[in-house]
N, C-alpha and C positions, 0 to 999 in steps of 0.2 A: 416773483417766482425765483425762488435761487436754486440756484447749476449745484448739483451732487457732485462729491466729488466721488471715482470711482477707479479701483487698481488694474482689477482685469476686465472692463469693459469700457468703452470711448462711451461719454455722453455728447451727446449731438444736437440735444433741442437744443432750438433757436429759438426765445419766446416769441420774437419780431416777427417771423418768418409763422408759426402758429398763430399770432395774433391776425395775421392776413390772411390765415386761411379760417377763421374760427367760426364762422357763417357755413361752412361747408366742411360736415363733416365725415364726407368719402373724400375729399381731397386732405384732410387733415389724416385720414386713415393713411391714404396713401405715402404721405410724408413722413408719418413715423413708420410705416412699411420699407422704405427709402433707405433712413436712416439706422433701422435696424438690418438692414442687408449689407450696410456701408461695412461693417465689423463682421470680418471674418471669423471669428472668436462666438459669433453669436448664431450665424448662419452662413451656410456658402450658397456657393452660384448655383439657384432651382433650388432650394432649400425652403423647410417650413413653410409655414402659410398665416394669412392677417387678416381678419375682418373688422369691421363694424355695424352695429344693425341702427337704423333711422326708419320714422315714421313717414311714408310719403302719400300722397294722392292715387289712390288707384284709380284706371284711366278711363275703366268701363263703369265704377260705381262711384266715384268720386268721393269714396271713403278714406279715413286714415289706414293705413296697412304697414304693419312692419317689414320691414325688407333689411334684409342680408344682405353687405358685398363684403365678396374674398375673393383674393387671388384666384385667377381661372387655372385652369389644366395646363402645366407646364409651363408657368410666369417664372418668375425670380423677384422677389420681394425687395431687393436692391435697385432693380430699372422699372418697378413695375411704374404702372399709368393707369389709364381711366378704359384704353383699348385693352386692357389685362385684366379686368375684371369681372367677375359675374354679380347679377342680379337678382335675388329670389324671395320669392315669398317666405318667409319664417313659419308662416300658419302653415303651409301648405308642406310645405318641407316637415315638419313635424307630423303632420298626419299621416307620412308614409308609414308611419307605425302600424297604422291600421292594413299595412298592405304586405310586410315586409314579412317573409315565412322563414327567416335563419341565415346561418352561415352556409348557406348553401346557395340563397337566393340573393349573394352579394352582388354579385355581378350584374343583374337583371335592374337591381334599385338605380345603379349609378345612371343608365338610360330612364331612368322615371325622374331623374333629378330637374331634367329638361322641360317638366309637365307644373316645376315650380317657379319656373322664369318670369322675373318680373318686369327688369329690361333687357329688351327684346337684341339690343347690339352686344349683349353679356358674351363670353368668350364662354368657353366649354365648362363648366362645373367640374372643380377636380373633387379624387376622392375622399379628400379630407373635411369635405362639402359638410357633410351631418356630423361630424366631430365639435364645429361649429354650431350650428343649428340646433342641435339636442340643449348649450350652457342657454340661461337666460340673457349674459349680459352683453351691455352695448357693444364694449370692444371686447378681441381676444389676441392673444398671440401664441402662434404654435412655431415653438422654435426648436432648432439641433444645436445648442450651443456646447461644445466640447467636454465642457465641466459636468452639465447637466446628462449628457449622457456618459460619463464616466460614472457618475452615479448610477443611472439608469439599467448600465452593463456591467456594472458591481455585483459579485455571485450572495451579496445580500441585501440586494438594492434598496427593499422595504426597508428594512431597520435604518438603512443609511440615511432614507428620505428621513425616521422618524428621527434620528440623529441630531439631523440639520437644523430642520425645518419645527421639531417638535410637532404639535398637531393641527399646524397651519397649511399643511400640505395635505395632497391625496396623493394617491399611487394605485395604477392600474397594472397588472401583468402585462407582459408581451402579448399583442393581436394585432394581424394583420391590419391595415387602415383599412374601415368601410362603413357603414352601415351599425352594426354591431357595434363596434367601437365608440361608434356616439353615442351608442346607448349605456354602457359601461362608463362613459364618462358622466354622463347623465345621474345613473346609480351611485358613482361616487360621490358627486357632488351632493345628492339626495340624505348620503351616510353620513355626509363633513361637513353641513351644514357651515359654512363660514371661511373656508378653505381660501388661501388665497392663489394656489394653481394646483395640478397634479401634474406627475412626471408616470410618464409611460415606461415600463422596462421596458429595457435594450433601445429605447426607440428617442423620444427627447423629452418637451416641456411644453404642458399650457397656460396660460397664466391670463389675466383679464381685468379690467378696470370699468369703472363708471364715464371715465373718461377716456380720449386719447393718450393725455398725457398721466393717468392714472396707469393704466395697463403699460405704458412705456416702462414707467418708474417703478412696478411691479414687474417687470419682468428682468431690467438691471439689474432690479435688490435678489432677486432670487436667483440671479445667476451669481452676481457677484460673492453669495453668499457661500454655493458651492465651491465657488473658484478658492475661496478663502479658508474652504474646511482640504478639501485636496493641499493645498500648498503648506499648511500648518503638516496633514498627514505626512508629507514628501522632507519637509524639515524634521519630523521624528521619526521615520523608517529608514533615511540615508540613501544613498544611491539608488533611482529607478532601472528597471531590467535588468536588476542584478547586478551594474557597473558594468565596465568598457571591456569588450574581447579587444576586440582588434579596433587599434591604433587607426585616424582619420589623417589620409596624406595631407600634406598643405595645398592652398587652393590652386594654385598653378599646376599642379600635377595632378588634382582632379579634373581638371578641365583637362589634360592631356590625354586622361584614360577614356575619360568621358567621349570626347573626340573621335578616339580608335576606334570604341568602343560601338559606338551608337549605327555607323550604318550596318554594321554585321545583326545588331539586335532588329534593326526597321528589316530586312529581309527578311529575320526569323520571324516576326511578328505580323508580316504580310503576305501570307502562305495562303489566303480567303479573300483576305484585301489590301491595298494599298496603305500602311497608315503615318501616318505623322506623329513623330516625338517630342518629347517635353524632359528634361533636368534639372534635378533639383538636389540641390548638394546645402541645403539651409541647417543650422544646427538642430533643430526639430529631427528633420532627417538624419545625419550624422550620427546622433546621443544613437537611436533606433538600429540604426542598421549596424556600429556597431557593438552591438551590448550583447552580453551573454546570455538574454533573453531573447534574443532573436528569432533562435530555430525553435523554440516553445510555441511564443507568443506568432510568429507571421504564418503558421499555417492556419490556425485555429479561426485566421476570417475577420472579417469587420461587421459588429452588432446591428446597427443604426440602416436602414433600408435603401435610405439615400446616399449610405456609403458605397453600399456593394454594388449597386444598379449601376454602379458611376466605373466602381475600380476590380470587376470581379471579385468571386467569391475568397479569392485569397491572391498574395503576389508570389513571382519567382524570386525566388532567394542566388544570387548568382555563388558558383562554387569557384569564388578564382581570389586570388591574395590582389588586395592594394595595387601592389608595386607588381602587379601579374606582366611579364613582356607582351605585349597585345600588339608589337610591330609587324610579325607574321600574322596578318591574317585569315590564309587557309587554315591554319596551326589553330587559331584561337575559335575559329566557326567551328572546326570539330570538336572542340572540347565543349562550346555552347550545344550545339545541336543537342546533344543527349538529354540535357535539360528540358531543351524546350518539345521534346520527345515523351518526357518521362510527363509533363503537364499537361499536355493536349492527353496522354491517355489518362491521366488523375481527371480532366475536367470532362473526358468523356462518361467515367465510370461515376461522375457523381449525375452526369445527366442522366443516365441510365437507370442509375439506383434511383432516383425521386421521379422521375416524369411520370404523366398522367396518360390515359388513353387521349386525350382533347390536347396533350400542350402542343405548341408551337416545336417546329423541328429545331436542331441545336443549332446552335447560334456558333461564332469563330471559337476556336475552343482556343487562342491566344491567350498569353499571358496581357493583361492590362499595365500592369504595375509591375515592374521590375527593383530589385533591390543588391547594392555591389555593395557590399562591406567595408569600409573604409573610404569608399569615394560618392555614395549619393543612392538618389533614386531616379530612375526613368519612367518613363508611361508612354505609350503608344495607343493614338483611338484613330477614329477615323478623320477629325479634325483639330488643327490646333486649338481653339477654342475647349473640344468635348476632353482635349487628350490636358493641358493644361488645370480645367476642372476637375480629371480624375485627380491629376497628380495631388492637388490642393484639398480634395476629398479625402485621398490616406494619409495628409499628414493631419487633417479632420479624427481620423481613425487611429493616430499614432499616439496624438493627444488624449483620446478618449481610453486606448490600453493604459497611457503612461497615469490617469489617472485613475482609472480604477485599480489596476494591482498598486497604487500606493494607500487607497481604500481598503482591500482586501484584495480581489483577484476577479481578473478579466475574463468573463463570459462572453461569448460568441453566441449568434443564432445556431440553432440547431440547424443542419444541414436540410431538410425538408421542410422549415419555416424557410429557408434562403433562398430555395428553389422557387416555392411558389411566388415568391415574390417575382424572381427577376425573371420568370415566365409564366407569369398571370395573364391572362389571357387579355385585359385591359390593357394591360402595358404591351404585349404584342401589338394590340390594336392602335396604340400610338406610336409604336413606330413605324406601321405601315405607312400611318396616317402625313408621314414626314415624308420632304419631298425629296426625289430623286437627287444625286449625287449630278453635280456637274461635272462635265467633260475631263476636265483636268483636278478633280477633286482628289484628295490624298496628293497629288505631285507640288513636288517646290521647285522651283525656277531660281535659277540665279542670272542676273543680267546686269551685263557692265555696264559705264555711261546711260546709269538709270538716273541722274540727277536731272533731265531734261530731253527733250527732242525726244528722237525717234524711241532712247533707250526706254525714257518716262511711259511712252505711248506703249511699247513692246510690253513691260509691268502689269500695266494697267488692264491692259486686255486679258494677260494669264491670267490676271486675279478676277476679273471679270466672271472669267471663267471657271474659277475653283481655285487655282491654283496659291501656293503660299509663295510667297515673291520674297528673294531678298536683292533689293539696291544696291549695289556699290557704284560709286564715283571716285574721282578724284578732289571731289572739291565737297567739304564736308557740309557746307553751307546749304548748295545745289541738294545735297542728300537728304538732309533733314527738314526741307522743305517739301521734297518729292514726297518723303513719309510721310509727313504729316496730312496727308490727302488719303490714308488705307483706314480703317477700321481698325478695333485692335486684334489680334490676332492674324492678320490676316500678312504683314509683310514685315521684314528684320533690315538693316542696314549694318553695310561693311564699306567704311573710306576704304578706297583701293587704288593702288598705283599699278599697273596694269603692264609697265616697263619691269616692273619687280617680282621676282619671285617668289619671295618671302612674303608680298601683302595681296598676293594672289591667294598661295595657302591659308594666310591669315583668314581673308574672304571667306574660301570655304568651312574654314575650322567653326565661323560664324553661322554662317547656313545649318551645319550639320548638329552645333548645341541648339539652337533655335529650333529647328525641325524635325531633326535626325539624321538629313542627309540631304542628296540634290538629284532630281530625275530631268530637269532640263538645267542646260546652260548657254544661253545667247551673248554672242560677244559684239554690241554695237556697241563701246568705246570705240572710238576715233577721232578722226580730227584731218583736212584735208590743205595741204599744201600745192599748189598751183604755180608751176614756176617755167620758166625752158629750161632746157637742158646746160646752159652756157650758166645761168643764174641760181640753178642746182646745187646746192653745198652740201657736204658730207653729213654736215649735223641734221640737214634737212630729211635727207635717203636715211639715214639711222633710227631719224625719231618713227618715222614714216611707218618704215620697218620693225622698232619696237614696237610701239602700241600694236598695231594690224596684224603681223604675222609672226612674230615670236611670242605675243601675247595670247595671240588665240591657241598656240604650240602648246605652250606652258599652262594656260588655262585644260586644255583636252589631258593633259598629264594630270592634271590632279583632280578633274571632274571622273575621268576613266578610271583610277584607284579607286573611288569612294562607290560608282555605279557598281563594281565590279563585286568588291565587298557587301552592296545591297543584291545583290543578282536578280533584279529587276528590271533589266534594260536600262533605256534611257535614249536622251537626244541633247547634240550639239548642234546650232544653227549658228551659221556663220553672218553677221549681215556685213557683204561685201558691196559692190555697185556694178554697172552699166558699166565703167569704166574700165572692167576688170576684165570685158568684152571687147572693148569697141576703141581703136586707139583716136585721139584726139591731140593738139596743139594745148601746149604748155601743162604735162600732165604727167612725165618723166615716172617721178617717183612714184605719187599714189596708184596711178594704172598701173605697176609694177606691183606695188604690195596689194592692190586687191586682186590682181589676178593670182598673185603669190596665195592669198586667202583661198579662193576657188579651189586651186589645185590642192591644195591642204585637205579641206573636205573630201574631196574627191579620193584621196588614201586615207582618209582615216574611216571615211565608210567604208572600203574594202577590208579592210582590218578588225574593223568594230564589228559587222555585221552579225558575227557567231554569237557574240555579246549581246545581239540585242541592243547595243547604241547604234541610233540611226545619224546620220550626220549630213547634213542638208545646208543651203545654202539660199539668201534672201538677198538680192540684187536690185537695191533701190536706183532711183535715178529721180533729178533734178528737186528731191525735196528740201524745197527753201523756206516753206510756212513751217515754224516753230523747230526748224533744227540749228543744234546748235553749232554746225561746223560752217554755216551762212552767218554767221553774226560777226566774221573777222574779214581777214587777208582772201583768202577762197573767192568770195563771193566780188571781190573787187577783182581777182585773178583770174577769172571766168568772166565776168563782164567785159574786161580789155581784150581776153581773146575768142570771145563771140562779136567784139566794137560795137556795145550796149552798153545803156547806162546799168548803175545795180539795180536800181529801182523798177527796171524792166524785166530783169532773168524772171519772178513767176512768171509771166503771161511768155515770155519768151522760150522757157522750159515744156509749159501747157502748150503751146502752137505746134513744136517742133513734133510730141508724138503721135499717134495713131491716131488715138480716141480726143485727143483736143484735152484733157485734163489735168489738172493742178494733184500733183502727188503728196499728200501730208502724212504724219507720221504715222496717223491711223492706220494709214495703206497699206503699211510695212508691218504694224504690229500684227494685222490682218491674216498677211501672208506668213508668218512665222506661226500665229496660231493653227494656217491650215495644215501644218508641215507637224507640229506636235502634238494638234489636238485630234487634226479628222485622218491625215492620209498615213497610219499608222502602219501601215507596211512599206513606205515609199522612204530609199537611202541614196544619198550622193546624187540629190537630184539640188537642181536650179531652179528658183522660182523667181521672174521678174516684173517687179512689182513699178512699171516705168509708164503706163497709159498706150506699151505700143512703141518699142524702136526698134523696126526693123533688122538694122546694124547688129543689135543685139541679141537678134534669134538664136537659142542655142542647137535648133536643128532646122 
């Protein structure tokens, strides 16, 4: 077998890896399903759909039986598996013919698809189901590959295909996915006798083989072949969207706008709901936003079905210069507002104009997709994950304009082909179907000394719970190991020195391109020094006092600008200690700065309050399982003045309080969770999380 070589698509088989799967082939489907999700270029995240059809054993007749698998209801063809697929009879699935009474009785077929189930653990039949089912052959691939539907949304899309493709191709008009549509593919293939795919207008590409690796290498060659009439087109037409209006800042200074920029947008954009942002300043984006086609081309919408479901019917165009001053942030929220004013009533009146007596009520009338001229694109969903796939979804939709107006000119869905889409009743039905938002969902956390101990624990629990995490530590090692234990989307990291001012800011400037902003900030950095008061040195009481309480000063100063900018509330939890309580022998400095911490909390929740930032306080005690302020001098400085060995302080710790219990880091992140996640009206309060020391009662 020899490897193609190809310009604008990755080739991926592996024949080794094919050869071991070649006895099996739904796992061989699967693989080249895999590998074409790996190329963004070809399909993005939830994109298109892959089958294969195989002869099996039916289980009641012991017959040969054709059977269908393809990707189930809302897979992604890049991660799919064996739990992502459905199973169906081909015979039976065909006979719905005999059942199916129009474009009217669509919706009713996708529940009869269930009645062609072969195996029985098959995930939901999506409805691309019969689109499949209708061709004859073994394998298929239905893909959105860029090029392919820049043709597809070319305002002559037929000739273009005939162009290319000569009369190896089919082409079907735009039509909803359903029922219908497989039968129209059906039709074509019936008229094109030999065809080696068809291209759907506005929508993308089917293509198919006798084999796995038939239909792979039919689907490269026909994309690639696209990719290669566009880019010929683009070298004889000259500049796409017209050439550049305005000038892209350098990337230091987009990142600075961006920064500003971003929690005034996540407040605008969280008016329904809480959401989280995503930036993207890549030259895809850049060329786009800004060229003198811009205000044409970004209202007119994105063609392809899986665009718009992803990134709304069209994006905000931001009305502000490059090098716009955005330091005033009261100043620059009013000049946004009007904007995001003028959208919500444009996406109400489009709801209005198209809706059905049965749709679904309107949904957040937010902008998805935001666009600044000279410095990038934003996106805002309700998850980094969802809000990241938009963004990669319009630049999906950027690529598809920039190809087709160098085709001829960029077609859009007509505005009630868009509607029904992205409020069909089906797809209402899967998002009911999707499960409730957790606790802390849409909020980001930032937490100091996240490299380990208590910080690592505190993390882990936010995100447990919804939240998007970002790490900082001092020690970048500690960091990049603690990350490597999240999911992707799910947490950001920022080295942080915590005495400094400058890599505090830093910190958050990270959090807020990452996210869009910050809704919690916990400050368990520390570190604990154990001394008397005669053995006490200045450098000791300084550091004591930098990290602990001019840290958490300086962290509340720039956590509180950015909250403030979002006007969403928010919370500062301090994790202070028992000691902050309760005085003790050889304890000088740190029982100074953590009581200094307490009383901090305690006025910045009187202050904060009007705001909506609650600021609250976590008072650990004696946790020596997996913290990391016990693995030095401390834990020998507390053994000497308890006259125990080190190896005794847990059981020594656990005796001393109430309830007889050992305090681990979980305990703490516990408590910090109850303070941000459940008791959402409670500020300037103490919580201590110690098993019970008396000493320490704060009333």
């Amino acid at each position: 077998m020899e490897t193609k070589a190809f310009k604008h698509v990755d080739y991926l088989w592996d024949p080794k890896k094919a050869a071991s799967l070649a006895d099996d082939q739904v796992a061989l489907f699967l693989y080249r399903s895999n590998i074409l999700g790996a190329d963004l270029r070809i399909t993005n995240y939830g994109g298109g759909n892959t089958s294969c059809k195989t002869i099996e054993k039916d289980p009641l007749t012991g017959q040969d039986v054709e059977v269908m698998w393809i990707k189930g209801s809302g897979g992604d063809i890049g991660t799919l598996t064996r739990a992502g697929i459905a199973g169906l009879y081909t015979d039976r699935l065909r006979s719905l013919k005999n059942v199916y009474k129009g474009l009217h009785d669509e919706d009713r077929m996708v529940g009869l698809f269930n009645h062609c189930i072969y195996d029985l653990d098959s995930r939901a039949p999506s409805i691309d189901t019969p689109l499949h089912g209708m061709l004859p052959f073994a394998h298929i691939d239905h893909l959105h590959p860029d090029a392919l539907i820049a043709v597809a949304a070319a305002k002559d899309s037929e000739a273009v295909t005939r162009e290319i493709w000569g009369e190896t191709m089919g082409w079907v008009p735009w039509q909803r996915p359903g029922f219908d549509l497989g039968l129209q593919l059906e039709k074509c293939l019936a008229d094109n006798p030999g065809i080696r795919g068809i291209v759907l207008g506005s929508h993308g590409l089917f293509t198919w083989g006798d084999t796995s690796y038939e239909c792979y290498m039919n689907s490269l060659e026909v994309i690639e072949m696209a990719s290669a009439f566009i880019e010929k087109k683009i070298a004889e037409n000259g500049p796409v969207f017209g050439g550049q209006k305005t000038a892209s800042l350098p990337a230091a200074e987009r990142r600075t706008q961006a920064t500003r920029l971003m929690p005034l947008l996540r407040g605008l954009c969280s008016s329904h709901r809480r959401m989280i942002g995503h930036f993207d300043d890549s030259d895809a984006v850049l060329e786009f936003v800004g060229s003198k086609d811009l205000a044409r081309l970004a209202p007119m919408g994105t063609s392809c079905p899986d665009h718009f479901l992803r990134t709304k019917i069209q994006p905000l165009v931001l009305d502000l210069k490059p090098d716009e001053d955005l330091s005033d942030a009261e100043k620059t929220l009013k000049k946004l507002q009007p904007a995001f004013e003028q959208y919500r009533r444009e996406y109400s009146a489009y709801y209005e104009s198209c809706k059905h007596a049965n749709s679904p009520a309107m949904r957040d009338p937010n902008p998805v997709i935001i666009l600044y001229p000279g410095v990038g694109m934003f996106s805002f969903s309700k998850d980094k994950q969802t809000t990241r796939v938009a963004s990669e979804f319009y630049i999906n939709a950027i690529n598809v304009m920039r190809g087709a107006e160098a085709i001829s000119a960029y077609t859009a869905l007509p505005r009630q082909e868009a509607f029904d889409i992205e409020y069909w009743l089906l797809e209402e039905a899967k998002l009911q179907r999707m499960p409730k938002p957790k606790v802390l969902s849409g909020k980001v956390a930032l937490v100091t000394g996240a490299g380990g101990g208590i910080g690592k624990a505190i993390a882990d629990k936010l995100a447990e719970e919804g939240a998007n995490v970002v790490l900082t530590d001092i020690a970048e090692d500690r960091l990049q190991e603690a990350a490597g234990s999240y999911k992707r989307d799910v947490a950001a990291t920022a080295v942080c020195d915590v005495t400094r001012a400058e890599s505090i800011a830093a910190a958050f400037e990270e959090a807020v391109l990452a996210f869009g902003g910050v809704d919690i900030v916990v400050h368990s950095a520390g570190l604990a020094i154990s001394k008397p008061l005669v053995e006490t040195e200045e450098k000791d009481w300084d550091l004591l006092q930098n990290v602990l309480v001019k840290a958490q000063f300086q962290l509340a100063q720039v956590a509180v600008a950015i909250m403030r900018k979002q006007g969403l509330g928010g919370d500062v939890v301090s994790i202070a200690s028992k000691n902050g309580l309760v005085a003790g022998p050889n304890n000088l400095g740190y029982g100074t700065a953590k009581a200094a911490q307490q009383h901090m909390a305690r006025l910045l929740a009187a202050e904060l309050g009007p705001d909506r930032i609650r600021v609250n306080t976590v008072n650990p005690d004696g946790v020596i399982v997996g913290s990391k302020i016990w693995e030095g001098e401390w834990a020998e400085g507390r053994a000497k003045a308890y006259g125990i060995n080190v190896e005794d302080l847990p059981a020594f710790y656990a005796k001393r309080n109430l309830m007889n219990q050992i305090i681990t880091p979980e305990d703490i992140a516990n408590g910090v969770f109850a303070l941000v996640g459940l008791l959402d009206k409670s500020t300037g309060n103490m919580i201590n999380v110690d098993g019970g020391m008396a000493p320490a009662f704060v009333r």
